[in-house]
C-alpha positions as CSV (number, residue, x, y, z in Angstrom):
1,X,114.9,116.0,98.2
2,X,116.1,112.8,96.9
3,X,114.8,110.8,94.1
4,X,114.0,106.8,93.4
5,X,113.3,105.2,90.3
6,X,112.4,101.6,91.4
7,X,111.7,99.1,88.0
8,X,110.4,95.7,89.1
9,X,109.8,91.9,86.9
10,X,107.4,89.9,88.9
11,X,105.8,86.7,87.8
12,X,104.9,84.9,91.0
13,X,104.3,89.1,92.6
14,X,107.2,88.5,95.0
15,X,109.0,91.4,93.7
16,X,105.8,93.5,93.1
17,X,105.6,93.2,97.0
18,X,109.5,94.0,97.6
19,X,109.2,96.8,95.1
20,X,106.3,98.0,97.5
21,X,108.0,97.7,100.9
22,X,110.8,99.3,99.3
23,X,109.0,102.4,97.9
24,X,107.5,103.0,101.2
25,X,110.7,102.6,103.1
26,X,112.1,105.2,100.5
27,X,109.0,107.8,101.2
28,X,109.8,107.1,105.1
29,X,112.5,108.9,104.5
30,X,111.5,111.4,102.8
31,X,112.5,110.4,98.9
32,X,110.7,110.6,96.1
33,X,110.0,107.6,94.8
34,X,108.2,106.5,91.2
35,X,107.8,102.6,90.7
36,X,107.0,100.7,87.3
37,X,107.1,97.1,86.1
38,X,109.7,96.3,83.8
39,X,107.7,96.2,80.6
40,X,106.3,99.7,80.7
41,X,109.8,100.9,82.0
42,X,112.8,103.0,79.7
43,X,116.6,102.9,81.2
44,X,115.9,106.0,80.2
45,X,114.1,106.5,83.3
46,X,116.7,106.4,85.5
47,X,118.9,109.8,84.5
48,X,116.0,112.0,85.8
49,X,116.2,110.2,89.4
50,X,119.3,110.0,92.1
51,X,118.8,106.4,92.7
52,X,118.0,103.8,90.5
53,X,116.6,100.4,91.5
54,X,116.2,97.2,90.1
55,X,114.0,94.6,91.5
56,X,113.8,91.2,89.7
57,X,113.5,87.0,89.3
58,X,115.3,84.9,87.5
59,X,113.6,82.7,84.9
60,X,114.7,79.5,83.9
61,X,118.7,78.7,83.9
62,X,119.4,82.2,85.0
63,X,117.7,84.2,82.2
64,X,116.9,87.8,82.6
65,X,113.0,87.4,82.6
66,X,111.4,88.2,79.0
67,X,109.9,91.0,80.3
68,X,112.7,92.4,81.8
69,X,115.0,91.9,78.7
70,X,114.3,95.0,76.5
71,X,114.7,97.4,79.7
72,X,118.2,94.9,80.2
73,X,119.6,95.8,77.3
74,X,118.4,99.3,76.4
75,X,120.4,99.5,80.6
76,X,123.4,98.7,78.6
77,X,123.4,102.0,76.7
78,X,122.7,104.5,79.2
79,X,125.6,106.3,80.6
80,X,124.6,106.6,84.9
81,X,127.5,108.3,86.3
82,X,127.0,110.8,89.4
83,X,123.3,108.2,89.8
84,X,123.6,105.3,93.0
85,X,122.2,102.1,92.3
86,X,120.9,98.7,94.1
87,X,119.6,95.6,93.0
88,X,117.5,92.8,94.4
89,X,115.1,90.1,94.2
90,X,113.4,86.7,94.8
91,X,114.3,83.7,93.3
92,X,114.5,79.6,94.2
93,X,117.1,78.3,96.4
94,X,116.2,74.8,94.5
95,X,117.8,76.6,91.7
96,X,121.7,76.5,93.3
97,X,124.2,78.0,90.9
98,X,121.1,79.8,89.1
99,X,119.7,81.3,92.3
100,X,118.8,85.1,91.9
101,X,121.4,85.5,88.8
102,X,119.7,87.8,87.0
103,X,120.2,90.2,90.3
104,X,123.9,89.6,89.6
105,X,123.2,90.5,85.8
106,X,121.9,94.2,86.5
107,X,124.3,94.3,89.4
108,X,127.4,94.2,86.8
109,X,125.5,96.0,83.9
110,X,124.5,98.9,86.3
111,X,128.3,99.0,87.2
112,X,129.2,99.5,83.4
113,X,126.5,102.6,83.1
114,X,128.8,104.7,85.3
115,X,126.7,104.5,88.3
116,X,127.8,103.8,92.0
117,X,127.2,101.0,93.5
118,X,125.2,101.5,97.2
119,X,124.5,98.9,98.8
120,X,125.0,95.4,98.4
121,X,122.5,93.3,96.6
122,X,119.7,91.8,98.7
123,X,118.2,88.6,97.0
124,X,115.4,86.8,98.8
125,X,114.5,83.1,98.9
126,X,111.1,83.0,97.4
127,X,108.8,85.8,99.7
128,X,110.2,88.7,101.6
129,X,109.5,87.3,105.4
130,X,110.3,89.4,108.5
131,X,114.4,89.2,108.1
132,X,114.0,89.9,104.7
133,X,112.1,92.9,105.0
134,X,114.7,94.5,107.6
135,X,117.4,93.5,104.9
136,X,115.1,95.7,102.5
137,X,114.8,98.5,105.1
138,X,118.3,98.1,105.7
139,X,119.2,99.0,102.0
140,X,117.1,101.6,101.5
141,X,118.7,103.5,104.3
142,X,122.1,102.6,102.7
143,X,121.0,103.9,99.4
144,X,119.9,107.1,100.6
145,X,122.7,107.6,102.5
146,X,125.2,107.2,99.5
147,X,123.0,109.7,97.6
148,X,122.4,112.2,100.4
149,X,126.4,112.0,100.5
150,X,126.4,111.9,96.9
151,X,124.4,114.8,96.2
């Protein structure tokens, strides 16, 4: 059986709530899945699972959330290779250039660790609505289908 490791940052609880539909997408097909908020999270984490995933806003002028940014950069160090990885998240289309960044930011850090990219990134204009949550579903699937192949 597969394994998830989903780490979320949620201020406004729009990612707590993608974190969720993602985590039971996951268990509908059949993966073990563990999910923590960013702040009581260790990158470490992520080398006992087969797929790790990132959910996250973007604070200000495209910060990585503060906390978020311990997990960020301890991410940095880990070495991820053989592990498939996705990111997502909400942010503010008001935002422009700055929308969802931060979902870009683990996208390209998870890429140095090693690991696999599989699917792309999903990022959500403010809460996950009906097209958004097939998106979700959508990249679950793909994730567990890179791992099953994977694995």
């Amino acid at each position: 059986m597969a394994t998830a490791k989903i780490v979320y940052a949620s201020m406004t609880g729009n990612n707590e709530e993608i974190a969720q539909i993602m985590e039971e997408q996951f268990e509908n097909l059949g993966v073990e899945v563990d999910t923590t908020e960013a702040s009581q999270a260790d990158a470490s984490d992520f080398e006992d699972v087969d797929i790790c995933v990132v959910a996250t806003y973007t604070d200000g002028e495209g910060e990585i959330p503060d906390e978020a940014q311990d997990f960020y950069d301890d991410l940095q160090e880990e070495d991820l290779t053989g592990k498939i990885y996705g990111t997502c998240g909400s942010g503010d289309r008001f935002y422009g250039d700055h929308f969802c960044a931060t979902v870009d930011d683990f996208d390209h850090t998870f890429a140095q660790t090693g690991a696999t990219k599989g699917a792309e990134s999903v990022k959500i204009d403010l809460a996950a609505e009906a097209e958004d949550i097939e998106n979700l579903d959508a990249f679950v699937k793909e994730l567990v289908a890179k791992a099953n192949a994977n694995g």
